[in-house]
Every structure is written in structure tokens, then in C-alpha cells.
ZATOR-611197 format. One record per residue (C-alpha): z, x, y. Coordinates in steps of 0.05 Angstrom, whole numbers, padded with zeros to 5 digits, always signed. Each point is the difference from the previous one (the first is absolute). Last residue first. Layout:
REM ZATOR-611197
ZXY...
This chain:
REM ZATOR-611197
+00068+00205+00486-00060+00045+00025+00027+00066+00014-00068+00017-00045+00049-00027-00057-00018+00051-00046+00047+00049+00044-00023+00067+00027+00049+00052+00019-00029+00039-00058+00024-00052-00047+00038-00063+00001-00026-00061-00044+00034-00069+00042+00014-00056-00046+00016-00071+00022+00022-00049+00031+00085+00012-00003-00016+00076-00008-00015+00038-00059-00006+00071+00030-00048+00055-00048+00011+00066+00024-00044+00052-00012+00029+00068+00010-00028+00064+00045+00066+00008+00028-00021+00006+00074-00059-00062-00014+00033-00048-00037+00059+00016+00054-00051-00024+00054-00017-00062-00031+00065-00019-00019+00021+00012+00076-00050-00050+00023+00021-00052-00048+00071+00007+00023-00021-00018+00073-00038-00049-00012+00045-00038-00049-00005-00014-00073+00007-00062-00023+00056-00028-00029+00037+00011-00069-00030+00077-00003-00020+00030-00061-00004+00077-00017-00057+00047-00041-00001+00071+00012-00046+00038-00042+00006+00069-00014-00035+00060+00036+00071+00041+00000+00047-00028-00049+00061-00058+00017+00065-00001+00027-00018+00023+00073-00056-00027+00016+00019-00069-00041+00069-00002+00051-00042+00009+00064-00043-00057-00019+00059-00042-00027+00033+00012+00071-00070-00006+00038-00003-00071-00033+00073-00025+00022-00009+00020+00070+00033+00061+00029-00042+00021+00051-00012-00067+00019+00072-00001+00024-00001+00072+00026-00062-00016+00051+00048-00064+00032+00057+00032+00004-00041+00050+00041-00041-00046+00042+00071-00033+00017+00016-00067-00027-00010-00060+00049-00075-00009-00011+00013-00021-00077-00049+00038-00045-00076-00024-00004-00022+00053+00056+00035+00060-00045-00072+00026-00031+00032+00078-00013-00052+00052+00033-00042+00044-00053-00032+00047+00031-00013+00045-00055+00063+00046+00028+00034-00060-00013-00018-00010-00064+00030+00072-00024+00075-00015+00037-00008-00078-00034-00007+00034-00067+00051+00055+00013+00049-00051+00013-00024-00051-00048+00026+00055-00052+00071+00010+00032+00006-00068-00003-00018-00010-00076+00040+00065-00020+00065-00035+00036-00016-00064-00030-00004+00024-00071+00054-00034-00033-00017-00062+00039+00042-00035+00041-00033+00029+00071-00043-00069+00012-00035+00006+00074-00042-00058-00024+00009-00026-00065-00017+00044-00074-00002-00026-00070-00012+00056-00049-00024-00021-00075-00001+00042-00063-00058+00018-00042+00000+00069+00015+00001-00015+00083-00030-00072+00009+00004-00025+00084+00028-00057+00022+00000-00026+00080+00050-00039+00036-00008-00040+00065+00059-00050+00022-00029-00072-00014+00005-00040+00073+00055-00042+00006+00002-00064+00043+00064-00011+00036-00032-00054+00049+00022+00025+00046-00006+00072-00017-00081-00011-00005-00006-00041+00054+00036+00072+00044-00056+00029-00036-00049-00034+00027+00036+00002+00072-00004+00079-00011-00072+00007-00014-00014-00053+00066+00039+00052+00043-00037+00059-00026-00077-00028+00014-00018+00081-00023-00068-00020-00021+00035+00023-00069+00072-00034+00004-00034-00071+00012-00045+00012-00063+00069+00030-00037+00030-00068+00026-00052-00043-00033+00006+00039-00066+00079-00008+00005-00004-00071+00012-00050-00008-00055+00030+00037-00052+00063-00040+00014-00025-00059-00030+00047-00061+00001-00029-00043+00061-00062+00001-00045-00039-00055+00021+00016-00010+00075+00017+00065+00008-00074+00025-00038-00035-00058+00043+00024+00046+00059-00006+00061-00022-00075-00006-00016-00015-00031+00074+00050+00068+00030-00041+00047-00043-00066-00029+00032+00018+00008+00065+00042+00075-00022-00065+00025-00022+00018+00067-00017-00053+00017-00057+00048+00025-00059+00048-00060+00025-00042-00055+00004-00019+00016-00067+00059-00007-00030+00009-00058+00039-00060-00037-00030+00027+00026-00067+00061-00043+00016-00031-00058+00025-00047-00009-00063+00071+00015-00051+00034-00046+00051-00049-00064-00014-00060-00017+00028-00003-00080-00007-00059-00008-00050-00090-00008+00019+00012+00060+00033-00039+00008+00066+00058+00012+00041+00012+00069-00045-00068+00011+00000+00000-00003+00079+00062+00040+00003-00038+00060-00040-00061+00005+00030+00050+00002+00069+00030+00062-00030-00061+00033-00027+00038+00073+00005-00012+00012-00070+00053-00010-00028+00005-00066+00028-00067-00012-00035+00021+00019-00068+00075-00023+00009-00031-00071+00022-00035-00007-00070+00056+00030-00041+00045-00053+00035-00052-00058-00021-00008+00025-00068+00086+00008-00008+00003-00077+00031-00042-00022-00057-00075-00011+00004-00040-00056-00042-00040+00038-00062-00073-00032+00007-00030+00056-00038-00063+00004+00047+00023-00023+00065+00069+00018+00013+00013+00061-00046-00066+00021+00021+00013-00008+00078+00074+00039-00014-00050+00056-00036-00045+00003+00065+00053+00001+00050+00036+00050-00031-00065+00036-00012-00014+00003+00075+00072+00027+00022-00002+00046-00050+00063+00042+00037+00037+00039-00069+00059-00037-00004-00027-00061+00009-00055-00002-00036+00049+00015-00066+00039-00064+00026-00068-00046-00001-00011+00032-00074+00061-00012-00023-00001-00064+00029-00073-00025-00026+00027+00026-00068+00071-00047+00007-00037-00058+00010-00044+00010-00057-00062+00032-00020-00039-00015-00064-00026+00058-00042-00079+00007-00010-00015+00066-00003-00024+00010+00068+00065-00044+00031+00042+00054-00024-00042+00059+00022-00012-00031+00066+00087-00004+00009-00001+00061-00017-00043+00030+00039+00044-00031+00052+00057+00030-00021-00041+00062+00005-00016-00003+00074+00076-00028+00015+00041+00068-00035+00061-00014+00046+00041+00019-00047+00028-00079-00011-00082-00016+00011-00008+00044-00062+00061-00027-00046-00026-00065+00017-00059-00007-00024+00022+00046-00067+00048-00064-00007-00048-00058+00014-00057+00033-00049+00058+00003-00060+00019-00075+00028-00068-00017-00007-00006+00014-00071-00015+00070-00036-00011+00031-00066-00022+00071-00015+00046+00027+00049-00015+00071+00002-00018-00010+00083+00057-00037+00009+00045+00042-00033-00036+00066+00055+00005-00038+00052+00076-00009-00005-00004+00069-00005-00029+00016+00053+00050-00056+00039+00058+00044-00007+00043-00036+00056+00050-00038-00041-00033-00056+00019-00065+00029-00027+00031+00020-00058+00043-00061-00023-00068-00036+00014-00041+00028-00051+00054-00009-00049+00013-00073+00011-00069-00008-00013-00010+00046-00070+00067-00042-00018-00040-00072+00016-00064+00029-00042+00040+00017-00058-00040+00061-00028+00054+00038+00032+00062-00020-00042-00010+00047-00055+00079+00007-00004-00007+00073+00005-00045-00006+00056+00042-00050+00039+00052+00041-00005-00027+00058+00029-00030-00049+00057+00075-00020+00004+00023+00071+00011-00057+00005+00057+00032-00053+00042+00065+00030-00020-00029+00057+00039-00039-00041+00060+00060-00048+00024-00025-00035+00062+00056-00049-00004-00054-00048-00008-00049+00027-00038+00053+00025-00045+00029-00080-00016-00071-00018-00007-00007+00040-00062+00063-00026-00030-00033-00066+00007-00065+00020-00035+00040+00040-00050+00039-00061-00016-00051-00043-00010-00038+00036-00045+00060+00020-00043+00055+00039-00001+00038+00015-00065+00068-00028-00012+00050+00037-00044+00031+00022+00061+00000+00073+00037-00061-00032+00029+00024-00054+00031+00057+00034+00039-00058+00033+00023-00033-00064+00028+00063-00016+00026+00003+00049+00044-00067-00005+00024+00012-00074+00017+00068+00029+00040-00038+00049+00041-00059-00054+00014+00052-00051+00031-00047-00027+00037+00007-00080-00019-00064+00000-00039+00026+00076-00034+00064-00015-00025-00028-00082-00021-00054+00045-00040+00043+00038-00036+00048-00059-00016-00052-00038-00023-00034+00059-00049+00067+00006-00030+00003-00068-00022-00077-00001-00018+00017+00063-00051+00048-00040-00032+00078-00009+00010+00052-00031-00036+00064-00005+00008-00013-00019+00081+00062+00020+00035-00027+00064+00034-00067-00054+00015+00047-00054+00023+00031+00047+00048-00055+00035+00030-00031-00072+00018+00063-00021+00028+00003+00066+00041-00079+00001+00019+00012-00073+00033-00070+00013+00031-00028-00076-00010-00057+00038-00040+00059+00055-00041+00037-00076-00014-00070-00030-00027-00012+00058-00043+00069+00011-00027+00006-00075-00021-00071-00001-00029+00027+00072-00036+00061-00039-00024-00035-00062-00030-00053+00040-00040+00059+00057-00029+00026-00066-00031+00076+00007+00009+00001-00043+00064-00012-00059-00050+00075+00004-00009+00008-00079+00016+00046+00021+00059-00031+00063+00026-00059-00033-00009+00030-00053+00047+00023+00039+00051-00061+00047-00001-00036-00070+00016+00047-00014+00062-00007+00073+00023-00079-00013+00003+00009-00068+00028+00050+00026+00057-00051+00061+00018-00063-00059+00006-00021+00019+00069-00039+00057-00019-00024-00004-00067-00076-00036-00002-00033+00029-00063+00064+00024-00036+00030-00063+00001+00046-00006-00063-00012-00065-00029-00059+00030-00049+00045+00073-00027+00060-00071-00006-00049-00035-00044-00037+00060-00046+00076+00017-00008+00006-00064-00045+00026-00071+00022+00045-00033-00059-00025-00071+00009+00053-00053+00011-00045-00048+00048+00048+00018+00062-00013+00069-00002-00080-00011+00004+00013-00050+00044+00039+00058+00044-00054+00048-00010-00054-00056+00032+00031-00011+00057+00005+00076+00013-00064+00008-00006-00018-00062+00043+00049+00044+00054-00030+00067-00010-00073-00028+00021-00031+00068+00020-00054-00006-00046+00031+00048-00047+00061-00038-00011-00040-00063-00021-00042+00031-00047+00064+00034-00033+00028-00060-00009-00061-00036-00028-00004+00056-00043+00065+00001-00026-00003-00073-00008-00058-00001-00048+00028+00058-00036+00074-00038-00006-00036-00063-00036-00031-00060+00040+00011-00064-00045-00062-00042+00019-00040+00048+00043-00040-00029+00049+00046+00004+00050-00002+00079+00001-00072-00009+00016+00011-00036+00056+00045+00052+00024-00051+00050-00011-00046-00048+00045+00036+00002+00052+00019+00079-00003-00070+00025+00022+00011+00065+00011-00042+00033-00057+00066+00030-00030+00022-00068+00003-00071-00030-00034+00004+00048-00053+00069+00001-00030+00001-00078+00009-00069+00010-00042+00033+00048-00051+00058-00062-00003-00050-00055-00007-00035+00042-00059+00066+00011-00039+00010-00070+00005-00059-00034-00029-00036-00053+00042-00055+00037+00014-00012+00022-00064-00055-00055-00021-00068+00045-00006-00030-00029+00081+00079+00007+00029-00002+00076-00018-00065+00016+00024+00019-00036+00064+00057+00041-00002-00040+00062-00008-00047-00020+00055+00066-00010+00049+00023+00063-00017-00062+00033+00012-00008-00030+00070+00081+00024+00004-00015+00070-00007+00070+00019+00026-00011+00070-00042+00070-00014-00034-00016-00065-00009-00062+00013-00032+00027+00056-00056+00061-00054-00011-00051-00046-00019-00032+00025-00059+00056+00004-00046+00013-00075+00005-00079-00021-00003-00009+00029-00059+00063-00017-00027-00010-00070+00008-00066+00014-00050-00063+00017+00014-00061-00001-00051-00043+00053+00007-00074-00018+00030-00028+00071+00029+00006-00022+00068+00080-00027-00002+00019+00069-00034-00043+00036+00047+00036-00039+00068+00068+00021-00039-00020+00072-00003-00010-00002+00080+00060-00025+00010+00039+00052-00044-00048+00047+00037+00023-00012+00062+00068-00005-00014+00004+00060-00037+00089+00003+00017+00015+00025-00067+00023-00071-00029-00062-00035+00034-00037+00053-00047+00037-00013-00055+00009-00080+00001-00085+00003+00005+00002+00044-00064+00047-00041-00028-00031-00063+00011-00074+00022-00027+00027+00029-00064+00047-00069-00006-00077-00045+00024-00036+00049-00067-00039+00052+00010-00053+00027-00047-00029+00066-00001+00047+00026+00029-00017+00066+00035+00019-00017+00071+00059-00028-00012+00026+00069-00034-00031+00033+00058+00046-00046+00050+00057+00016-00033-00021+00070-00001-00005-00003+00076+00058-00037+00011+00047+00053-00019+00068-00031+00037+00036+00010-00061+00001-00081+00008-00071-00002-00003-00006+00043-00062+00045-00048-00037-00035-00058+00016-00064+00028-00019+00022+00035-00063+00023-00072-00023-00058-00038+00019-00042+00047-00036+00038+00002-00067-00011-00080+00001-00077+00002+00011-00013+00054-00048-00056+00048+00030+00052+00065-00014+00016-00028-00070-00038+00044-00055+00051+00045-00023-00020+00056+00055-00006-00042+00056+00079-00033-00003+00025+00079-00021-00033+00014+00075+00032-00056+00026+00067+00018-00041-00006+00068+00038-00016-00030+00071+00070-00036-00007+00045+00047-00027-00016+00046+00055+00001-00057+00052+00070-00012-00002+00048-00047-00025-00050-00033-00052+00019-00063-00036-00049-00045+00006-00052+00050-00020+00038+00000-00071-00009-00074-00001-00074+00002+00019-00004+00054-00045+00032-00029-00062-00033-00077+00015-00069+00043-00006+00024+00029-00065+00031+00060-00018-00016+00034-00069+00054-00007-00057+00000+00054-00043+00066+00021+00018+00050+00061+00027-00044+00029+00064-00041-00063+00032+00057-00045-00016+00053+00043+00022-00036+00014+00066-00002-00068+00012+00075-00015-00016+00011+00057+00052-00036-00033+00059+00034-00067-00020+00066+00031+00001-00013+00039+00063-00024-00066+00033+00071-00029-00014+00005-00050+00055+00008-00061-00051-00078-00023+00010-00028+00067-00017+00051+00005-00062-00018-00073-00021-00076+00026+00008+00002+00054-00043+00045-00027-00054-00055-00067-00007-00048+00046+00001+00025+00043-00062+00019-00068-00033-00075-00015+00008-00022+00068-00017+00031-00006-00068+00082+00019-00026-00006+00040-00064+00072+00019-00020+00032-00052+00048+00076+00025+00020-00033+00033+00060-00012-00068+00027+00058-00030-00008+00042+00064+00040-00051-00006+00056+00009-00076+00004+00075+00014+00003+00000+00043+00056-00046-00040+00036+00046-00064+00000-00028-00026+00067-00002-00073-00022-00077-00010+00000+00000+00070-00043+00040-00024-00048-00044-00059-00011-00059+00046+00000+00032+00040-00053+00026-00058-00049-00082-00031+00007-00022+00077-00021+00058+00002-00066-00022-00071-00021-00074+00022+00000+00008+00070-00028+00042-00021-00056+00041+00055-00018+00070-00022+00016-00020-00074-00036+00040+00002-00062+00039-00064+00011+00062+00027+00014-00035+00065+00056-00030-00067+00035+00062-00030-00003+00036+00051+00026-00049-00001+00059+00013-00066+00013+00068+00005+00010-00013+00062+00046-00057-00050+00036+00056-00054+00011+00037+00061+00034-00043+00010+00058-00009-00077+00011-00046-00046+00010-00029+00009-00072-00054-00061-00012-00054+00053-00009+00031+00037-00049+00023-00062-00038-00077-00022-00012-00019+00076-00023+00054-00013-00053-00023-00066-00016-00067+00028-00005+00021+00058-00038+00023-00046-00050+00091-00010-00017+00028+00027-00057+00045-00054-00036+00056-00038+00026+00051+00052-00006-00034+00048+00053+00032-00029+00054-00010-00002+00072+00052-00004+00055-00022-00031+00068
């Protein structure tokens, strides 16, 4: 298109005409000369129309440049600069331009200025100082400006202005009404994005599709499907049923609901089904277990010609129901691989998540080193597939690998990181993260206060675990279920208890996992009665049908007791097969009480169970061992070799300065085995003289007494004992965890050394903790 001049000077409408014709980066050049030809560069009209034209084609540079060649450009073309800016990812530009207009010109900002202006804030500074510059010329009730600072304030995550600015409207129009709903589903209020829609319907506002769009998400997400169902019937009764972004929030909806029928119904209804619709069909179907419809469903996808989107693959991959579906997972990775979606940082951490689940750690490993890439939820993933698959050293690791990155922990991965110490047992990094936390003002988060409180009472500090609970000004029932369980774990069954009262008191609901914390914490400490009482609650009153663990905890607090037949009859009473966990703790039991009748039932539906367990075989040949029934030990063990079952060797950890100490029985690799020995030495010389006789009736009966007294002399725990006297400060606290439980004879001795060095010692054993101190232990030799 060449223009010419030689016909005459061409009108500002023709010009303006042209302008909006141009298809074509360089058509508006051409135009431009004509507009500088035909004495038009100073027309504030033409000149605004050339700007947002240059703006719909990206040309920011040279909108800037036309802009400042205006001597006195108005607010419009001011607005016009703002926005293009905003809507060409240069917020700084559009921040500045304001700033120039309030400093350099007698212009004064509009409402179209601010919301524009709002638009493009980065950060929240810039954004509470234009509202306040919004109030002060006049526009802080304006209906426009306050649908801007409320979308912007919910996606800075500050929902409680947004929600202030709502507030104060004097009028609100169905877009203020939108975004503040949009916000609030946005920032995970789904409660009170639902509950703002029911006041929008009650106080008359017209909805729109919107409406009913942005709304939805918040239901399906709290699998309110009554409300869902209301809303759609809301939806059909105005005329939007029928429109597509609806039928895909109700797909959404009714999948996450479980009802994937009627989704798929849904999904028919839709004329010309775009990639959203799909994607959350696909993902509806994947999360309801049905991998193979979801599958289906990709490949018509495929086969239609549409471009699928890493919202598709992050819905195919089948995070929800994994195991069993290793070849589908690698099969997907192919194909991103393939079609380079495995670039999206999305993709790649669903892949890592659903590898670290199937416990393919290497694969998972691999695509996270190879991942170019990575977020916060990436490293998060691989954190957490360490530490679900045990591999606590390696998720700790990581975790500082993390933070000599760029990336900054969050919630999630303190929570995870947090778990990592409880398990390994790891109180001084346990206490580096709390230092963390507090720098990072993580602790008002209520699932970070939690995680907290139970690092330390797994990590055997349960005080202070008591003491975060206690300061916690928010809590939910898992907060109650982890300070529960922390006391039964320490054997702490009175206050558990409390508790348990105090929770119900102030009006928390208990779940399955309360009623067995609480059922574990009577076991440990012998409350037969309220054991009995609190599984009759969970029963009767909350209605909360028992899992194997309830039942177990149920038998372990009367076999514990000595009520061995009480026991069996419960056990035959169960309204489910008794399973190996129920056996198991029956066996336990047996054992502590020396009922080899009722040892030899348990055993017996154990075998035919659990042919696999060694625990059992070696628990039932200890109870042989210990009424001294020598030739039936030995033909339990000879199963044992038979069958070439392995029983885990026993180790125990203990913390010296922040670094760990692994010890086995009778180990003499360490540096300091010769001080260790020599130590135990004098120990065992001093305990002796307090009577203290080595419990050897467990040990195999073909080993000399003497063999037999030097092998539990040496076991793993009196090793780490031994090695804490010696390493650390008189009167300090020695803290060490065991990987099984604690035996008789070691627990004695603990007791006794507690006493001769005048030392707590805290043991973390397989079940439990066990508080040493004056030759006392908390457990009342009850475990």
C-alpha cells in the first residue's frame, strides 16, 4: 500500500480510516508519513488511534517514540500509553509514564489512568500507593479503579485489602462482583468465594457466564456437589447452561465429585469441545482411577489435530492411582520428550512425582537433573519422593543443595523437610530449620507450626513440641492429632487423653487418625478402661468405621495387659477378617505374658498370612526360648533359614555435634571403639555390683552362657550409649534411636547407667520413646 500526497491532502477521517485498515507493521509507517505530509503530527486524535494500533502490533518502541513527539499530548493519549505498556509486558513503562504525568504536566489522572496504572503493578508497593493516590484525587469509590486494585491485590496474594476495597464500594457492578469471586477462588478462599456468590445471588446482581465460571472451581475443589448442582440449576434457570465454559467448570465439578457419568455427558453436550473442555475431562477421568477412558480420550484429542497443552499431559499423568501404570508414565515422558512439552517445569515435576510414587527414584532423579527449568514445586517433589521412599539423608541433602540456589523454600517444603528429621531422628538440623522457619516467617502457617511440633516429639524433645502447640494461635485437627501423638509416642497416655477432651471441648472434629493416636497413647501407658471407652466413642458417637491399626491398638491395650483371652474374643468378634497387624500385636502380647496356647493360635493365622514376616518367627521363637521350650526355638529358626528369610540386622544412631554415629552389635569400626569398649567395661563392672545379671534366656540355647552375656553386652544401643558418655559433657543429654525395639535386657542396663552417670537418656526405639533417669524410665517398664 503506497500513499501519495500528490492528490491533495487527505481528512483526518480518511486518515483515521487507513489506520484502522493497516494489517501490517509497515502499512502503519506509510501511514505515518502521511500523517506527518498532511500536517497531522500534532493532532491528538490521529496521533492516539496511530498509538493503539501500534500497540495491537507490539511496536512499543515506536508508540513511545510517537508519543513523546506530541507537545501537549491529553489524558486520553496518556491512558492509551499506560495501558499499551501494561498490555505489552512493560509494567515499568507504564509505572514510569505515570509518574511523568503526575511530576512534568498539568494533566491530572483519571479513573481510566488508575485503573490502567493499577494494571500494571509488579509489586504491591506500587500498588497500595496508586490506591492511596486513587482516594486522594477523588476516585477510591470508582467502580472501574476498584475492580482493578481488587484483581491486582488478589493476585499479590493480599486478599484482605481486596476484600476491603469490595467492601467499601458503594456501588458494585456484576465485573466488581466477578473479580472479587475469581480472586478469592484464585487464592484458594473457597469457602468464602462460595459464600460471596450466595450474597451476590441474594442481594439481586445480575450474573453473567462468568459468574457462574469463576465460581465453580471454589465448589469443585470442596466436592460440594449439592451446591454444584444448585448452581447449575441456577445456571440452566438465566440461559447459560448451554455455554461452554460452564459445561467444562461442571465436567471439572462433577469428576472431582466422583461422578464421572455424568461429566461425560456433559462433555457431549458441547458442540465443538475446545482443549480446556478436554483437559478437564481428561484429567477427570485419570483421577477417578479410569486411566484407560483417559487415555481414549488423549488419543482423539491427537487424532482431531489440536495442539494439546501441558495442562493435558500434568491431567493424563496418574498421580492419583500410580502403581501399576510404570509403562504409561515412561510412555508419556516419551512423548513429551518427543513434542518438547517436557520443557514445561509443570510436565516434568508430574513426571518426577509419579516416578518418586512408583519408587523409580533414579528416573525421577534424572529427569529432575535434566529438567532446564526448575521451580520451587520441582524441588519440593524430589524432596518429598527422598523422604516417602526413606531416603531421609538424601531428601536432606537436597534440601541444602536447595538453599545454596536461587530458590527459596516454601510452605511445603519446610513441612516435608520437617518430616525428613522426624524420621531420621535428626534433632539439630531439626532445630536449623525452626531457625529458618523464623527468618522466613513461616510459623504463622498453621501446616509449618504442625510439622514443627512433631519434628520434636519424634525427635524425642516433646517439651518443646508442647511448648509450639501451646503458642499456636491457630489450630486444626491435624495440629491436635500431632501433639496426640507425640504424648502416647512418650508414653505420656493421661495427657494425651486430656487432649483428646480438650479438643472435642472446643468444638474440633475427630478423625480416624485422633481416635488412633489416642488408642496408641493408652497403650503405652496401660488405660485399659479408657481405651475401651474412646474405641466405644469412635464407634458409637462419631460413627468413624475401624481400620486394621484401631483394631490392633485395641488388642495391644488388653494384651498388654495380661487380658489375653479379652483379647482373642475381640479379635473373633470383629466385624473384618483379622489381619497380620491384629495377629501380630496378639503375639506381642503373647510373648510379654508367656502364653505359648495363645501364641501358637496367633502364629498360626500369622504363617498362613504372612508367610514372609520374619518378625514373627523370631518373636515366636524368643517366647519358645524364654519358658526355655529349646528344641521348638531352634525348629523356628531352622523355618527361618529355609525359607531364607532375613531379619533387619539392629543399628542404632546417636547425634554427637550435629553429626551422626551409626553403631551394630559388637561393631569395633569406629574411630573410638577402643574408648567405647573400655567404657562399657567399667559400666557393666559398676552394674554388676548393683546386681545387675545379663537377661541371656532369648539368645540361642547352643551358645555358651558366656558368649551369650558378651553378645548383649555389645549391642548396638549400649555402643552409642557408651560412645555419648564418653564424647559428650557431664549432666548432658543423651539422645539415640534404635531401628527395632529395644530389648529386655538392654533396657535394663539403660536404666542402670542413667542412674551411675547421673544422665538422662532419651532411647527412640522402633515403638516408641523411653525417658531414662535415675534408673527410672517413663515407660513404668510398661512397653
Amino acid at each position: 500500500m503506497i500513499l501519495s500526497s500528490s492528490s491533495g491532502r487527505l481528512s483526518r477521517n480518511t486518515l483515521i480510516s487507513l489506520i484502522n485498515k493497516a494489517c501490517t507493521f509497515p502499512h502503519l509507517t506509510q501511514i505515518h508519513t502521511q500523517l506527518i505530509l498532511n500536517g497531522y503530527h500534532y493532532d491528538i486524535a490521529t496521533i492516539t488511534k496511530l498509538t493503539q494500533k501500534l500497540f495491537d502490533f507490539g511496536a512499543t518502541r515506536h508508540a513511545r517514540a510517537l508519543f513523546f513527539s506530541v507537545p501537549k499530548p491529553d489524558i486520553f493519549l496518556f491512558n492509551v500509553l499506560v495501558r499499551g505498556f501494561s498490555l505489552n509486558a512493560s509494567p515499568s513503562s507504564s509505572i514510569s509514564l505515570y509518574a511523568h504525568l503526575r511530576r512534568n504536566t498539568n494533566l491530572a489522572p483519571d479513573n481510566f489512568t488508575y485503573a490502567f496504572a493499577v494494571a500494571a503493578c509488579s509489586g504491591d508497593k506500587h500498588l497500595m500507593l496508586l490506591h492511596a493516590h486513587s482516594i486522594i484525587d477523588g476516585y477510591g469509590s470508582n467502580v472501574f479503579v476498584g475492580s482493578a486494585l481488587v484483581d491486582l491485590y488478589c493476585k499479590f496474594s493480599r486478599v484482605g485489602f481486596a476484600r476491603k476495597v469490595f467492601d467499601g464500594m458503594p456501588e458494585r457492578d456484576t465485573v466488581l462482583w466477578n473479580t472479587m469471586i475469581n480472586g478469592l477462588v484464585k487464592n484458594c478462599c473457597f469457602d468464602d468465594s462460595i459464600q460471596l456468590f450466595g450474597d451476590m445471588v441474594a442481594e439481586g446482581v445480575r450474573l453473567d457466564s462468568s459468574t457462574v465460571t469463576a465460581v465453580l472451581p471454589a465448589v469443585a475443589e470442596l466436592q460440594e456437589l449439592r451446591v454444584g448442582m444448585g448452581i447449575q440449576c441456577l445456571a440452566l434457570k438465566i440461559g447459560f447452561n448451554r455455554c461452554d465454559y460452564v459445561l467444562t467448570g461442571l465436567i471439572s465439578l462433577y469428576a472431582k465429585c466422583g461422578d464421572v457419568n455424568t461429566a461425560r455427558l456433559l462433555f457431549g453436550m458441547i458442540s465443538k469441545p475446545d482443549l480446556i473442555a478436554y483437559n478437564a475431562l481428561i484429567s477427570g477421568f485419570t483421577s477417578n482411577g479410569e486411566t484407560e477412558c483417559s487415555v481414549k480420550l488423549f488419543r482423539e484429542l491427537l487424532f482431531s489435530g489440536e495442539k494439546v497443552s501441558s495442562s493435558t499431559i500434568a491431567g493424563l499423568i496418574p498421580l492419583h492411582s500410580p502403581f501399576g501404570h510404570l509403562h504409561l508414565a515412561c510412555s508419556i515422558h516419551g512423548f513429551c520428550a518427543k513434542s518438547g512439552i517436557i520443557l514445561n517445569p509443570n510436565v516434568s515435576t508430574a513426571l518426577t512425582t509419579i516416578y518418586n510414587k512408583l519408587n523409580e527414584i533414579d528416573l525421577a532423579r534424572q529427569l529432575f537433573d535434566e529438567s532446564p527449568e526448575k521451580t520451587v514445586i520441582a524441588w519440593n517433589a524430589m524432596i518429598s519422593g527422598y523422604a516417602q521412599n526413606g531416603l531421609t539423608d538424601t531428601a536432606i541433602s537436597l534440601f541444602k543443595e536447595m538453599m545454596n540456589t536461587e530458590f527459596t523454600p516454601n510452605a511445603v517444603t519446610i513441612t516435608t523437610i520437617l518430616s525428613a528429621c522426624a524420621q531420621l531422628g535428626s534433632l539439630s538440623f531439626g532445630k536449623w530449620v525452626h531457625q529458618l522457619i523464623k527468618s522466613k516467617n513461616l510459623e504463622p502457617n498453621i501446616y509449618v507450626s504442625s510439622a514443627l511440633v512433631g519434628m520434636y516429639a519424634k525427635c524425642g524433645n516433646i517439651l518443646e513440641a508442647w511448648q509450639l502447640f501451646d503458642s499456636m494461635r491457630e489450630k486444626n485437627t491435624v495440629t491436635w492429632n500431632t501433639m496426640i501423638f507425640g504424648y502416647g509416642l512418650h508414653g505420656y497416655g493421661h495427657e494425651a487423653l486430656k487432649l483428646f477432651n480438650e479438643m472435642l471441648n472446643l468444638g474440633f472434629n475427630p478423625s480416624a487418625v485422633t481416635f488412633l493416636s489416642v488408642l496408641y497413647a493408652c497403650s503405652h501407658a496401660g488405660l485399659v478402661g479408657e481405651g475401651e471407652e474412646v474405641f466405644h466413642t469412635m464407634v458409637n458417637k462419631y460413627r468413624i468405621e475401624p481400620l486394621a491399626e484401631h483394631y490392633a491398638c485395641m488388642v495391644d491395650i488388653l494384651g498388654r495387659s495380661g487380658q489375653l483371652e479379652k483379647a482373642l474374643e475381640f479379635i473373633r468378634k470383629m466385624p473384618v477378617e483379622p489381619g497380620p497387624a491384629v495377629w501380630g500385636t496378639l503375639l506381642g502380647a503373647c510373648r510379654i505374658h508367656k502364653d505359648t496356647n495363645i501364641a501358637r493360635l496367633a502364629s498360626d493365622k500369622l504363617f498362613e498370612l504372612d508367610s514372609g514376616g520374619v518378625g514373627y518367627y523370631v518373636l515366636l521363637s524368643n517366647i519358645y526360648s524364654e519358658e526355655r521350650n529349646f528344641p521348638k526355638a531352634a525348629s523356628i529358626r531352622q523355618v527361618v533359614k529355609r525359607r531364607k528369610l532375613a531379619k533387619s540386622p539392629g543399628c542404632t544412631l546417636i547425634e554427637v555435634n550435629g553429626t551422626p554415629h551409626v553403631f551394630v552389635s559388637g561393631d569395633r569400626s569406629h574411630s573410638h571403639a577402643t574408648d567405647i569398649y573400655a567404657k562399657l567395661e567399667k559400666l557393666t563392672s559398676k552394674m554388676r555390683e548393683m546386681g545387675y545379671q545379663s537377661e541371656t534366656v532369648p539368645a540361642l540355647h547352643d551358645v555358651e552362657e558366656e558368649e551369650k552375656e558378651l553378645a548383649f553386652n555389645y549391642h548396638s544401643e549400649k555402643l552409642a550409649i557408651a560412645f555419648g558418655l564418653i564424647t559428650t559433657e557431664p549432666g548432658t543429654e543423651i539422645r539415640i534411636i534404635k531401628n527395632l525395639r529395644v530389648c529386655l535386657d538392654c533396657h535394663t542396663a539403660t536404666k542402670l547407667i542413667s542412674k551411675i552417670t547421673e544422665r538422662v537418656i532419651v532411647v527412640r526405639d522402633a515403638k516408641r520413646f523411653h525417658h531414662f533417669k535415675d534408673g527410672i524410665c517413663s515407660c513404668g517398664d510398661y512397653w
